[in-house]
N, C-alpha and C positions, 0 to 999 in steps of 0.2 A: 791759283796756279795748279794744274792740272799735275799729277804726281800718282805713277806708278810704283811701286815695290814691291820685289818679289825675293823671297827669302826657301827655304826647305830642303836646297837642294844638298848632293853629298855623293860618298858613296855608298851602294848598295850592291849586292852580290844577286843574282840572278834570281828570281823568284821570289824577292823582298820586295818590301814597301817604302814609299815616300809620299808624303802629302807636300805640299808645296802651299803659298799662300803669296797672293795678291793684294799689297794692302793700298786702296785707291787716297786720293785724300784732292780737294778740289774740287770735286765732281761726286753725286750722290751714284753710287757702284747699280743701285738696283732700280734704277730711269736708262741703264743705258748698257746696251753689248758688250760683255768682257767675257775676251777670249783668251786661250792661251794658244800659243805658236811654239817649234823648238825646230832647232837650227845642227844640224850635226855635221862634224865637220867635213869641211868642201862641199855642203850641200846649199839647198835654199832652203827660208824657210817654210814649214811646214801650219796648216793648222791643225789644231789638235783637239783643241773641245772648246765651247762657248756657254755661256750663261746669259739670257736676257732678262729684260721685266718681262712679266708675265710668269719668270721663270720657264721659259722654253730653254731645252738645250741640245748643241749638236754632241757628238763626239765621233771623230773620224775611224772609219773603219779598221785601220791598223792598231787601234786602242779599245777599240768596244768590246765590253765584257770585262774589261782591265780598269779603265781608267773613268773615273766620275767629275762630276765638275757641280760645286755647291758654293753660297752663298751667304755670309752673315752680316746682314744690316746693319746690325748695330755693331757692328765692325766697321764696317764700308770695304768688306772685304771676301775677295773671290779666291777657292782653296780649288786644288786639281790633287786628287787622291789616286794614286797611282800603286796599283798592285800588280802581282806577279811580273814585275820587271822581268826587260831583257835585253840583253847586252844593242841589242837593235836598238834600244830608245835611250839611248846613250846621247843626249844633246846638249845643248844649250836651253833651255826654257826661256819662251819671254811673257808678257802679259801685255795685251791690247785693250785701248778703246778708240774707238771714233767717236768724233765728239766737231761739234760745228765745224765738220769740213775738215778737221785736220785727224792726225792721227798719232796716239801719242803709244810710246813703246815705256817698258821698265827695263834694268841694266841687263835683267835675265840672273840664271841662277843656273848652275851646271849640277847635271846628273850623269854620274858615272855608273853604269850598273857592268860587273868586272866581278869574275873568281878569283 
């Protein structure tokens, strides 16, 4: 069974840090695309950075330079390091994968960056 988790989020004050963490279980995390998305409110959501095999990775341009996206095997788990917040990336987080055809979400984790 296919299982997303995602844990780290919180508050944080503007120019702080959160790492966040995707913990897969079901599915080997590093045979297959794990992204993360974040949903702010009344919006859609967003993607926001991905990790594949091969380890190739995207990170969307409203985050680059800010925010990274890494992987531990022997975890089975995908982490989004997130620096110099700001009050703009105030969402919802989620973590994805696709996986035969379907597509499976985690419950998400809220980040509030707020002085």
């Amino acid at each position: 069974q296919v299982q997303l988790v995602e844990s780290g989020g919180g508050l944080v004050h503007p120019g702080g840090s959160l790492t966040l963490s995707c913990a897969a279980s079901g599915f080997v995390a590093s045979r297959y695309v794990i992204s993360w998305y974040r949903q702010a409110p009344g919006k859609g959501r967003d993607l926001v950075a991905s990790r594949s095999f091969g380890d190739n990775t995207y990170i969307a341009n409203a985050v680059k330079g800010r925010f990274t996206v890494s992987r531990d095997d022997s975890k089975n788990t995908v982490y989004l390091q997130m620096n110099d917040l700001r009050p703009e990336d105030t969402a919802v987080y989620y973590c994805n994968v696709k996986r035969s055809g379907a597509n499976y979400w985690g419950q998400g984790t809220q980040v509030t960056v707020s002085s």
